[in-house]
C-alpha positions in Angstrom: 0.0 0.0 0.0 3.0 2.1 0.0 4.3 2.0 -3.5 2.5 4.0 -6.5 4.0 1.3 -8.9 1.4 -1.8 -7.8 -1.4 0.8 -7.7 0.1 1.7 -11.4 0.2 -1.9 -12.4 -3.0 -2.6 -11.3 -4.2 0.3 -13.3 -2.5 -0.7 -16.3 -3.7 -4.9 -16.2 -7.3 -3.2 -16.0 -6.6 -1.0 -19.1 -4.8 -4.0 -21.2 -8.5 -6.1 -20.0 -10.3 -2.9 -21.5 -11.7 -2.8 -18.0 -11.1 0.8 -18.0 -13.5 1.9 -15.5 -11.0 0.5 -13.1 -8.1 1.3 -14.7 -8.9 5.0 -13.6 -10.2 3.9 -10.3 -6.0 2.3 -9.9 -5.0 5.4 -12.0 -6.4 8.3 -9.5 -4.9 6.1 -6.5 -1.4 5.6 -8.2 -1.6 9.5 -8.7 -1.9 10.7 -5.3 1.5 9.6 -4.1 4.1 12.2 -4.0 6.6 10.0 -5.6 4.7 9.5 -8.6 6.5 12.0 -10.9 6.7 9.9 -14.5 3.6 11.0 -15.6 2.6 7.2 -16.6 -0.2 7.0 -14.5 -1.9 10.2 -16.0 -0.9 9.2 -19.4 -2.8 5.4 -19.1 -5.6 7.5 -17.5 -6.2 9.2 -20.2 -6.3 6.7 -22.1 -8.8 5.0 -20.3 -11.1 7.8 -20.7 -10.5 8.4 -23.7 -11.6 4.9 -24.6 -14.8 5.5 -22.4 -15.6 8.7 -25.1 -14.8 11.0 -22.3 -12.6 13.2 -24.2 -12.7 16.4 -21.6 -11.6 14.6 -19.3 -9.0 12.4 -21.2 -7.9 15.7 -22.5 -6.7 17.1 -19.1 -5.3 13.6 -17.8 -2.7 14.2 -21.1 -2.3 17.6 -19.8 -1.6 16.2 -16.6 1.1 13.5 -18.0 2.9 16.2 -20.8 3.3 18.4 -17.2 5.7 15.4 -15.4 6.8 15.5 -19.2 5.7 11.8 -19.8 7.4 10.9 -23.3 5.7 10.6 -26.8 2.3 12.4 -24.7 2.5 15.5 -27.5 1.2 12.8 -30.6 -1.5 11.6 -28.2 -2.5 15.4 -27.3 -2.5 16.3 -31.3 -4.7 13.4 -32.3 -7.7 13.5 -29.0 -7.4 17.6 -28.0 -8.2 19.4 -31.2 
């Protein structure tokens, strides 16, 4: 319960099952840690929302991911944030 990266991985088996509902449930608790500073967690969130059609709120997860300067987010902001 102390380490972002199982919260992370959790998130991320959810989003690979296309349960993506939880994925952001494991996203959002991977995100409050102070140590998470990669920008992953934000980056797979917005995914997930993005596959929910919840593009507003995709939108500022990217945001939130090109801010800890997460790699490769700028493509993913051209092609969802017009």
């Amino acid at each position: 319960p102390n380490n972002y990266t199982h919260y992370e991985n959790a998130g991320i088996c959810y989003y690979t099952a296309k349960d993506y509902k939880n994925a952001v449930i494991y996203f959002d608790k991977a995100i409050k840690f102070p140590t998470a500073n990669t920008g992953k967690s934000e980056f797979f969130k917005a995914m997930s929302y993005i596959a929910l059609g919840n593009k507003s709120a995709g939108c500022s997860a990217l945001q939130a991911a090109k801010a800890k300067k997460y790699p490769g987010v700028d493509a993913q902001i051209a092609q969802y944030c017009k």
